[in-house]
C-alpha positions as CSV (number, residue, x, y, z in Angstrom):
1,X,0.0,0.0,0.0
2,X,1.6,3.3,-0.8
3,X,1.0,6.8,0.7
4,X,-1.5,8.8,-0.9
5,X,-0.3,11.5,-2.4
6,X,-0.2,15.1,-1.8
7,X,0.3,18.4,-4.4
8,X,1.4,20.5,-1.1
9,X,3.5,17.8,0.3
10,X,7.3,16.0,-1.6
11,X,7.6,12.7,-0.1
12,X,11.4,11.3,0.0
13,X,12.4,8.0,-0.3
14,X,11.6,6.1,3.1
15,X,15.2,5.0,5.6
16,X,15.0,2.4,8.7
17,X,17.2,3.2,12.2
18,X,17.8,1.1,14.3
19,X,19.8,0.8,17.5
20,X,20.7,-1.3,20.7
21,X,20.2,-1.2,24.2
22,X,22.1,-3.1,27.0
23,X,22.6,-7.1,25.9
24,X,19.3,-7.3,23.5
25,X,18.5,-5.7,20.2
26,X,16.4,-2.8,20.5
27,X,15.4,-2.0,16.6
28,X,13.9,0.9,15.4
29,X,12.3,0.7,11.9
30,X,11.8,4.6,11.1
31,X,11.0,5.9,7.8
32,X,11.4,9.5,6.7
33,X,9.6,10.7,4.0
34,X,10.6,14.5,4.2
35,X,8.7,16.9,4.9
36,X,6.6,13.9,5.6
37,X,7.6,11.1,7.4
38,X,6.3,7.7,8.3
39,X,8.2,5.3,10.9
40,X,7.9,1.9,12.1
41,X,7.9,2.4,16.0
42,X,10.8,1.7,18.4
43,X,10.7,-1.7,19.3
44,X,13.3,-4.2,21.4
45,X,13.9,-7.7,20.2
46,X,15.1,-10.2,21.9
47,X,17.8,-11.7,20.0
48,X,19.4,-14.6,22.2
49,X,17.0,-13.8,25.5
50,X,17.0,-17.3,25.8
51,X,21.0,-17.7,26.6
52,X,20.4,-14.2,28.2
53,X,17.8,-15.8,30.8
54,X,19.2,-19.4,31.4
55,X,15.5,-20.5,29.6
56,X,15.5,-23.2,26.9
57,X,13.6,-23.7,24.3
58,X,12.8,-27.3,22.2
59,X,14.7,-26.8,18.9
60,X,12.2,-27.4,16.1
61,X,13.3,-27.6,12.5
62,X,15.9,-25.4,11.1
63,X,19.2,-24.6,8.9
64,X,22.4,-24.0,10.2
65,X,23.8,-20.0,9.5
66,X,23.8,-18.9,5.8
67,X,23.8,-15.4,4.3
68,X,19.8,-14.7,2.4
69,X,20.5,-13.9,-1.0
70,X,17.0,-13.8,-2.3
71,X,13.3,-13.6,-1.1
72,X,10.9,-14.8,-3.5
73,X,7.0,-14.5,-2.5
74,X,5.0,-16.2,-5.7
75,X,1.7,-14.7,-4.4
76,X,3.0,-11.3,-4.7
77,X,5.9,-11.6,-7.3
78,X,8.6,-10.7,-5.3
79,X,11.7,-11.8,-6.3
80,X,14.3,-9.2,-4.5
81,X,17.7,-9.2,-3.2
82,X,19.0,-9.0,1.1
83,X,20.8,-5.7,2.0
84,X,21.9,-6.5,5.2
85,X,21.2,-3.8,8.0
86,X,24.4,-3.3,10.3
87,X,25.0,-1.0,13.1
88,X,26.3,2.0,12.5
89,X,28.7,4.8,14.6
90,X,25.8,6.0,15.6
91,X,24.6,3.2,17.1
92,X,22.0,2.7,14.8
93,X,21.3,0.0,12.0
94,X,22.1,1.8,8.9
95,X,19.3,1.8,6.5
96,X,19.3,0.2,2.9
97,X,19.3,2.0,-0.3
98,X,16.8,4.7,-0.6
99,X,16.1,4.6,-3.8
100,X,16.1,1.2,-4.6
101,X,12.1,-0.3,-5.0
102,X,13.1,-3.8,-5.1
103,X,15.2,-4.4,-2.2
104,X,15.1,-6.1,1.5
105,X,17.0,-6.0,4.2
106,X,17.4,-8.4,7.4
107,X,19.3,-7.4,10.6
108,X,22.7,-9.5,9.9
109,X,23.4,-10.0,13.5
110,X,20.3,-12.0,14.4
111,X,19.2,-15.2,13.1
112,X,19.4,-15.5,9.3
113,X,16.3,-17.3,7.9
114,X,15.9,-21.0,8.6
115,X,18.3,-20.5,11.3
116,X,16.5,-21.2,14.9
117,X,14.9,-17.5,16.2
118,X,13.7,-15.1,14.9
119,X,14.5,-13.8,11.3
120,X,13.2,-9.9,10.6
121,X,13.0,-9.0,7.3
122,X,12.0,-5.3,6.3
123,X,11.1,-4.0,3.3
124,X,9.9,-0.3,1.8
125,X,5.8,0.0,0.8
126,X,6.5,3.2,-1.0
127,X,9.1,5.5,-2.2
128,X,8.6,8.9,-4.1
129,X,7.6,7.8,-7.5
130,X,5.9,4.2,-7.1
131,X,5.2,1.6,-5.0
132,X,8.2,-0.6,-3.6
133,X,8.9,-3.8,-2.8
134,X,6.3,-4.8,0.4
135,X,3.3,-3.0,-1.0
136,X,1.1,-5.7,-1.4
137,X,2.7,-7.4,1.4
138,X,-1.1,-7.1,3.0
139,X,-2.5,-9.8,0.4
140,X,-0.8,-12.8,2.5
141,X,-2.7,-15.4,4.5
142,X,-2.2,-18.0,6.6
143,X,-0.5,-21.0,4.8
144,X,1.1,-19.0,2.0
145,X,3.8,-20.0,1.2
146,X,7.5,-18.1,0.6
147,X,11.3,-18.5,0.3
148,X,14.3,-17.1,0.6
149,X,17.9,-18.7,-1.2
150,X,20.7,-18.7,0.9
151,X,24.4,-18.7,0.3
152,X,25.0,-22.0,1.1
153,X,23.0,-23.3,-1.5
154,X,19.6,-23.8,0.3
155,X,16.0,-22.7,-0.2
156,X,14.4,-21.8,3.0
157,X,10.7,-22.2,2.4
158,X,8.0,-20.6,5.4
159,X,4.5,-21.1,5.5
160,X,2.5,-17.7,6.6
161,X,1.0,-18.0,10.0
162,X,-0.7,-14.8,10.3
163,X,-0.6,-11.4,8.8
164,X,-1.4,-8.8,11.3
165,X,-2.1,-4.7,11.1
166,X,-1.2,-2.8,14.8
167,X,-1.4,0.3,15.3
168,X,2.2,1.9,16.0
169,X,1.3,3.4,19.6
170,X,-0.6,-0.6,21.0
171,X,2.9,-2.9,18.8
172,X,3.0,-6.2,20.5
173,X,6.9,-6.2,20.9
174,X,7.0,-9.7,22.3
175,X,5.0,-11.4,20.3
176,X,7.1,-10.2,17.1
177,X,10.2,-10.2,18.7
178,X,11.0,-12.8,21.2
179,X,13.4,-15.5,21.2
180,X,12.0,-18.9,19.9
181,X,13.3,-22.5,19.5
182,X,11.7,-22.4,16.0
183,X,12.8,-21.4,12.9
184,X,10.4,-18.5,12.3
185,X,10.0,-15.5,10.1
186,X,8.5,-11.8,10.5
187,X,8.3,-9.3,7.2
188,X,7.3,-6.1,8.0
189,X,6.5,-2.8,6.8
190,X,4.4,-0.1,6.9
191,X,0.5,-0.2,6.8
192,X,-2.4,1.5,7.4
193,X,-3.1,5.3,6.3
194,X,-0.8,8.2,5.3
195,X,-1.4,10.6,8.3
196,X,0.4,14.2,6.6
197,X,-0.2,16.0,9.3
198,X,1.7,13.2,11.6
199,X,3.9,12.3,8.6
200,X,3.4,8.5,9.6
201,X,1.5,5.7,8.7
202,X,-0.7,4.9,11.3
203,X,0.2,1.1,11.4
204,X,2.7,-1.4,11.0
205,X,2.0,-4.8,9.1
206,X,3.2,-8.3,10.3
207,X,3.3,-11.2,8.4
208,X,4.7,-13.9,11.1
209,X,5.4,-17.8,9.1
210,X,7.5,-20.6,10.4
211,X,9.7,-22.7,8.5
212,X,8.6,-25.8,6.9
């Protein structure tokens, strides 16, 4: 879905921060569409709470570490490339290109999909001139299916569990973001409506899936 559009207002291509706090990931998707701006809300994942607590979790199915090169959803012809989102000297994940439509990123430093936890996966609705690579993104249900090809050769497939709207001030952090002895999978992007007066989107989308 992209932002509607506006004759008083330019919108620039949309960015993601994010940064850490104490011995978890706290991630900040944030998007800024100047003078308008849209932003995924702060959010802290728990990447490695498990070891962090003492808990353990059943390991389910899963693939040992790759690199993602590709993530392919049929249902919604995707077929785009990883840019993987490191932290920068500010101490916040440096965005992906801005101007690139077709492109994903993944946060490098937590689980790589098919690897046990919790794989995010973010990727623009919008940009200035069109709509990018997540805007139909809404359009998945439970049991579709995608995939992403790995460096070593594999193809993680997931099945879609649930595809979820929240509003960006009620974001259920620990149901996106906690640790899990699965193999799972959360895309996400922007959702809901353009707010100009805000410059944000009102909501963030989830699609959650497992691997299979």
């Amino acid at each position: 879905m992209t932002a509607p559009s506006s004759s008083s207002e330019t919108r620039s291509t949309s960015m993601w921060l994010w940064g850490t706090a104490f011995l978890v990931l706290a991630m900040m998707l944030a998007g800024r569409h100047g003078p308008a701006d849209y932003a995924y809300p702060p959010r802290t994942v728990q990447t490695g709470a498990a070891a962090a607590s003492g808990a353990a979790y059943p390991v389910g199915k899963h693939l040992p570490r790759a690199r993602p090169e590709r993530l392919l959803i049929p249902k919604i012809a995707v077929d785009a490339p990883f840019s993987d989102l490191i932290i920068g000297p500010t101490g916040h994940l440096q965005p992906p290109a801005a101007d690139d439509t077709n492109l994903v990123g993944w946060y490098a430093h937590g689980a790589s999909p098919g690897e046990t936890g919790t794989a995010i996966i973010a990727g623009h609705v919008d940009t200035t001139t069109s709509a990018a690579v997540f805007a139909n993104l809404s359009e998945l249900e439970k049991g579709d299916r995608f995939y992403v090809t790995r460096a070593d050769g594999r193809k993680a497939s997931f099945v879609v569990d649930d595809a979820e709207k929240f509003e960006k001030d009620d974001f259920p952090d620990q149901r996106v973001y906690a640790d899990t002895g699965q193999a799972q999978a959360r895309l996400i992007t922007c959702a809901g409506d353009y707010d100009h007066k805000a410059k944000d989107y009102t909501e963030n989308l989830v699609v959650f899936a497992h691997l299979v």
